[in-house]
C-alpha positions in Angstrom: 58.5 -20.1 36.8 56.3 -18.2 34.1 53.9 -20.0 31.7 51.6 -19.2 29.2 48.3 -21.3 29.2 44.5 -20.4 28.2 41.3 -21.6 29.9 39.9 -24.3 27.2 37.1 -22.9 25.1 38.0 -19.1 25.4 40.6 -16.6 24.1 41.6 -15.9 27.3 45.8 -16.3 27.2 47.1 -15.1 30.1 51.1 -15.6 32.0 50.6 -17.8 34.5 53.0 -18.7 37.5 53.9 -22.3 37.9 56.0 -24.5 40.4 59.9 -25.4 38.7 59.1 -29.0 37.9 61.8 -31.3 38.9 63.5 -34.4 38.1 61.2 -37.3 40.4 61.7 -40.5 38.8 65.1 -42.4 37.7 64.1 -42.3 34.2 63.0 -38.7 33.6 64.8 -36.0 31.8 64.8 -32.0 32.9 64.6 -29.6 30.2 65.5 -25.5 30.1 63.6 -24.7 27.1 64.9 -22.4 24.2 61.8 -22.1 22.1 58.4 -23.0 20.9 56.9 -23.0 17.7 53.4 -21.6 16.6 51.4 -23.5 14.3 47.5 -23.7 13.7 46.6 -26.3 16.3 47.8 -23.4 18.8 46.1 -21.1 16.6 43.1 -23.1 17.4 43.4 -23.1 20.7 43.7 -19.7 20.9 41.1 -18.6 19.2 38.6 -21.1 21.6 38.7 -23.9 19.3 39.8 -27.9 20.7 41.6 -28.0 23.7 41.3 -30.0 27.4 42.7 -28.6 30.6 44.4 -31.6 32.9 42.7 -33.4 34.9 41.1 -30.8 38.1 43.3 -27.9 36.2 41.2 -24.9 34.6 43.9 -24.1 32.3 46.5 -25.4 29.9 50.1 -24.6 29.1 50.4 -24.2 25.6 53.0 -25.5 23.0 53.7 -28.9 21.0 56.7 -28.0 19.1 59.3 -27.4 21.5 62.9 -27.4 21.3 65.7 -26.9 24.7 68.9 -27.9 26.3 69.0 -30.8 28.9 69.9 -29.7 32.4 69.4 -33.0 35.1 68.7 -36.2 34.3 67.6 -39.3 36.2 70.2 -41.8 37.5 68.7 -44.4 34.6 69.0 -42.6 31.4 71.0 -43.3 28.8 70.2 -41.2 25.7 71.0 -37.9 27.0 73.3 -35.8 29.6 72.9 -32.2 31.1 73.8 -29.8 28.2 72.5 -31.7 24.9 69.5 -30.6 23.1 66.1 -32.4 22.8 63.2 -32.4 21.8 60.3 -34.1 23.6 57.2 -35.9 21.4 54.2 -34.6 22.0 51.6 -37.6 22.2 51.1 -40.2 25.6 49.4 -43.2 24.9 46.3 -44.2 26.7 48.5 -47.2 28.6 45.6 -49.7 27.4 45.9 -50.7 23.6 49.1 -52.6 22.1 49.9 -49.9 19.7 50.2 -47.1 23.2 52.2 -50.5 24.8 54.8 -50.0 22.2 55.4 -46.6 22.5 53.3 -46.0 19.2 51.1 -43.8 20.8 50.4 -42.2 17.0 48.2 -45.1 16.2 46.6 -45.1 19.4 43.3 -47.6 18.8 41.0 -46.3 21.8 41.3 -42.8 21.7 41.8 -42.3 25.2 45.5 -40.8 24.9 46.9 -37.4 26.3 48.8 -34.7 24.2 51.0 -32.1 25.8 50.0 -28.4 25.2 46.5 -29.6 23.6 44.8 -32.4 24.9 44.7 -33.3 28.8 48.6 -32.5 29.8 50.4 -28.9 30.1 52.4 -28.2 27.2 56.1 -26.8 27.0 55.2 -22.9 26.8 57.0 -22.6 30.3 60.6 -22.1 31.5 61.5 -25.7 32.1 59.8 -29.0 31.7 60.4 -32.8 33.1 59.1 -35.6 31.1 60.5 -39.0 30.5 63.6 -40.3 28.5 61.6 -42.4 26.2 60.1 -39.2 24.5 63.1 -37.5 24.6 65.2 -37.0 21.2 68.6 -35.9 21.0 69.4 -32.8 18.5 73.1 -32.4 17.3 74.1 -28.9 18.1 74.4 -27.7 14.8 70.8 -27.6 14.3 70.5 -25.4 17.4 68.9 -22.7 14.7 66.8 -25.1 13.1 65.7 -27.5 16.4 62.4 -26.1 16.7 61.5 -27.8 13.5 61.4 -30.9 14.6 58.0 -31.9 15.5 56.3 -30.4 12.2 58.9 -32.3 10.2 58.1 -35.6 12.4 54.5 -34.9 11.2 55.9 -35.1 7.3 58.1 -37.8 7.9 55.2 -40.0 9.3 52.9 -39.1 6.5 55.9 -39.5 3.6 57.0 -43.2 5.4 53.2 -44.2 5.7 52.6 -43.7 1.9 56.1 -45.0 0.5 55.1 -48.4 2.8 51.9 -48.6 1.2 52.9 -48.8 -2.1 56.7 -51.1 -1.2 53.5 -53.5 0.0 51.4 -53.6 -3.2 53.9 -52.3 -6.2 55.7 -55.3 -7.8 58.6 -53.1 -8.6 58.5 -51.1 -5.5 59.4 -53.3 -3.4 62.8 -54.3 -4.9 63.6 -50.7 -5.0 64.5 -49.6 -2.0 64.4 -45.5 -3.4 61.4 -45.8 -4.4 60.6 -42.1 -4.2 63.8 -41.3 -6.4 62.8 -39.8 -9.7 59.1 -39.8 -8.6 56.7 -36.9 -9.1 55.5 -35.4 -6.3 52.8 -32.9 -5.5 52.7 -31.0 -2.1 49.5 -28.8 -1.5 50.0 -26.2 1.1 53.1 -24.6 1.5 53.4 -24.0 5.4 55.8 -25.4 7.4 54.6 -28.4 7.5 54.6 -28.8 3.1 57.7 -27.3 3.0 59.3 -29.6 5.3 57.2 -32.5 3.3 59.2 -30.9 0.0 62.7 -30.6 2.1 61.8 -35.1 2.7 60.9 -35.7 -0.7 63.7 -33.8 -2.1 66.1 -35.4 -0.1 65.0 -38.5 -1.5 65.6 -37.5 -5.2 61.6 -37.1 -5.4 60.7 -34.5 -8.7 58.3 -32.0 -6.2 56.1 -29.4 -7.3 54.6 -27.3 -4.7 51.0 -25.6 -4.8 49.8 -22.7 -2.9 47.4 -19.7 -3.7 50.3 -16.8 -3.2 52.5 -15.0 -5.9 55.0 -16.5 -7.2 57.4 -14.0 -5.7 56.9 -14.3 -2.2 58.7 -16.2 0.5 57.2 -19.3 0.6 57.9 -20.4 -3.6 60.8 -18.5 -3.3 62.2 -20.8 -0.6 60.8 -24.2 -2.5 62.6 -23.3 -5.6 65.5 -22.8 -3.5 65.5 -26.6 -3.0 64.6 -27.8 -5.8 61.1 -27.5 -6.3 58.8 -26.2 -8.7 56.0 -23.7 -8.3 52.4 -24.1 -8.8 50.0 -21.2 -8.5 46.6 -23.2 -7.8 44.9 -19.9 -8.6 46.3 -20.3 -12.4 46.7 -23.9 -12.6 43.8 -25.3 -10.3 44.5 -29.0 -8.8 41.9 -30.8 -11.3 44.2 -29.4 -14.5 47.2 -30.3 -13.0 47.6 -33.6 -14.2 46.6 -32.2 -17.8 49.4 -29.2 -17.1 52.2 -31.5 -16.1 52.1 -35.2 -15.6 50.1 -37.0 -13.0 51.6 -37.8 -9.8 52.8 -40.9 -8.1 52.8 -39.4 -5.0 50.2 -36.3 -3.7 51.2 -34.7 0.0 48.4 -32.8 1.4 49.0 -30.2 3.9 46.0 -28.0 2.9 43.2 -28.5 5.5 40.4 -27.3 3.0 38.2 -30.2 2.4 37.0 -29.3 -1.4 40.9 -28.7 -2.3 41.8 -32.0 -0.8 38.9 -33.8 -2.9 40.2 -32.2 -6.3 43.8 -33.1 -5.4 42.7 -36.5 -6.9 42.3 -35.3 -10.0 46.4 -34.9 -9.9 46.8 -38.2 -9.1 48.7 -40.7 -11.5 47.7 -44.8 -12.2 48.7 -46.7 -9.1 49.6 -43.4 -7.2 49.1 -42.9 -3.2 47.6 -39.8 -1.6 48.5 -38.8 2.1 46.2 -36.3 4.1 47.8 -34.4 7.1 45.8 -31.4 6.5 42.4 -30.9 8.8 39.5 -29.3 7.6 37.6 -26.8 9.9 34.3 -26.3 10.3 31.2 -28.7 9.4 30.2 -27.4 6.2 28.6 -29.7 3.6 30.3 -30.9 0.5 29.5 -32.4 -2.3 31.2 -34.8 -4.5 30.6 -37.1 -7.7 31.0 -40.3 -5.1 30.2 -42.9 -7.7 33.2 -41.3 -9.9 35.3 -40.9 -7.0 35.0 -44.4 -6.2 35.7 -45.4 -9.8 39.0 -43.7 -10.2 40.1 -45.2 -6.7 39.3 -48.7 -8.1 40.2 -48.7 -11.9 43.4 -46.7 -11.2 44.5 -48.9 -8.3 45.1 -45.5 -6.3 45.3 -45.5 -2.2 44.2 -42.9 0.4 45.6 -42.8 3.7 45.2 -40.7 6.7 48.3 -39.5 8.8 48.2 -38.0 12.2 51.0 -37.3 15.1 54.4 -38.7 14.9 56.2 -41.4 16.8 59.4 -41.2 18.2 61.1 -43.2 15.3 59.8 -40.1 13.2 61.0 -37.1 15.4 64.7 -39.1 14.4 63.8 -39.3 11.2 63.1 -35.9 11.1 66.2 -34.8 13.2 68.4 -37.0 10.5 66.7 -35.0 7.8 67.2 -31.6 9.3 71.1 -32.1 9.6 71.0 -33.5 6.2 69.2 -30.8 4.5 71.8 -28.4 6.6 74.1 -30.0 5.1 72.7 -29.1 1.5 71.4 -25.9 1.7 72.7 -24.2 4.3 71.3 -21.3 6.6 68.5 -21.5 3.6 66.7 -23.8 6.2 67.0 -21.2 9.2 64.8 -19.1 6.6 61.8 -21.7 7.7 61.7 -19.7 10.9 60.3 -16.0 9.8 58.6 -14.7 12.9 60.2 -14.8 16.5 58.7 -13.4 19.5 59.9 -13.2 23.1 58.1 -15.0 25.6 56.6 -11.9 27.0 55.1 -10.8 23.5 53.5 -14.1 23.2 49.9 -12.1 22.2 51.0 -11.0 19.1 53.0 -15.0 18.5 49.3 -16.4 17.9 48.3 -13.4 15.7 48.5 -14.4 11.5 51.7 -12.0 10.0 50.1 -12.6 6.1 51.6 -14.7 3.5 55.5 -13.5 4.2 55.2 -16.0 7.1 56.5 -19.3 7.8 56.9 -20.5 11.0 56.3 -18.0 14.1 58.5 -19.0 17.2 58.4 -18.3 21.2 61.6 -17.0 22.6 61.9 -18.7 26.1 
């Protein structure tokens, strides 16, 4: 079967022939896949940044976000049957730590874990694929359009159910309100797939979300927040430190930028007792400064909380599944409009290439 993979540390993406895995264990699942999505970890990879081969391999299949249709199945599972759609996670725990025991692999605590299509196991940029039933999710068919969504929205689920638990701990009142998010105001930074998805959460959760970005108003990416709900903000006219002055401050602040200074002045958007989630990873190892002394005095006297969010566990790829058909529901095809760019599998070269800010999710026809 045809693959795509690059040798780790190079450009060098290349079709590749591999062997038509097949079902070997009683709890495995077989997968014909449909499609892949693009997103800047592949990006990444492709342009010789973080990657690792398997174990005595010299290249990597590509591809984390994955979407296909089940065709064999081991005699034990339960969850799915030949013809269903799935999606498989995309982290395997290190098999040592208790988080890794529980399939929580996302808070792995020794590092050691695998992740297929980046770190140490072959990805789903192939024909077919064979994993096992634990990572498997089930997608109802009518999101057949939309499927390939589902691992960046696991990403903003995570992130969004991380923060709201945070505060439901420490917030008299938000813990006796199970909505907490409902009427909230919300800021996402970055509006790629991954923000946009954060705003299709929040929204869904009655959350007030204003989405920043540093492209005109008119283009496809505020166009499709507004769609939804959401309100526009042009960082280049209304830069994250005036927000709070501009609008109100927020209770809750979604970053999905990846540029470190950006994510430092998000603060300044920040309301009294508010929580700040970062998905976004900064590039590069250039120096930054920052007022620390005043940083650390708004985090204290404003009761305000920080937290990191990486990888998604199974619990969230539902999560985001339930979300998708939910916000089909609501809006429509509008949410097919999340997929922009698609590429057979045999124009994969220009799949990895940026298409400019009309953009917003490129996709691998398998």
């Amino acid at each position: 079967m045809k693959a795509i993979s690059i040798k780790p540390g190079t450009t060098s993406i290349q079709f590749v022939d591999r062997p038509e895995p097949k079902i070997s264990a009683p709890d495995e699942v077989k997968v014909k896949v449909i499609r892949v999505g693009i997103c800047g970890t592949d990006r990444e990879e492709a342009s010789g940044g973080r990657s690792l081969a398997p174990a005595g391999a010299g290249d990597l299949v590509m591809g984390h976000e994955m979407f296909g249709k089940v065709t064999d199945v081991g005699a034990a599972v339960t969850r799915v049957r030949p013809g269903d759609y799935v999606v498989f996670t995309v982290r395997r725990g290190c098999g040592k730590c208790l988080p890794c025991l529980m399939n929580r692999s996302d808070m792995c605590l020794t590092g050691d874990y695998h992740e297929r299509g980046i770190w140490g196991l072959d990805g789903y940029q192939t024909e077919f694929v064979v994993d096992k039933e634990q990572y498997a999710v089930r997608v109802p068919p009518e999101l057949e359009s939309v499927g390939v969504l589902t691992e960046p929205t696991s990403v903003a689920e995570k992130a969004i159910d991380e923060a709201v638990r945070v505060q439901a701990a420490r917030l008299p009142e938000a813990g006796a309100t199970p909505d907490w998010l409902n009427g909230k105001k919300c800021l996402v930074a970055g509006l790629g797939p991954i923000g946009l998805l954060a705003a299709v959460a929040l929204r869904l959760r009655g959350a007030d979300v204003y989405g920043m970005d540093i492209v005109d108003e008119g283009s496809v990416r505020p166009k499709w927040l507004e769609k939804i709900g959401g309100k526009y903000v042009d960082a280049r006219k209304v830069p994250a430190g005036k927000l709070a002055d501009a609008f109100v401050p927020m209770d809750l602040v979604f970053d999905a930028t990846g540029v470190a200074p950006v994510e430092f002045n998000l603060l300044d958007a920040l309301g009294m007792n508010g929580v700040y989630v970062l998905t976004g990873v900064p590039g590069g190892d250039r120096p930054l400064q920052i007022d620390g002394a005043d940083l650390i005095r708004r985090l204290v006297l404003k009761n305000q909380v920080m937290v990191g969010s990486v990888n998604a566990a199974r619990d969230h790829f539902q999560m985001a599944v339930d979300d998708l058909q939910h916000a089909k529901l609501l809006w429509g095809d509008h949410l097919d409009k999340l997929v922009t760019n698609r590429h057979r599998f045999d124009d994969f070269a220009s799949a990895f290439q940026h298409h400019g800010v009309e953009e917003i999710k490129a996709v691998i026809e398998w």
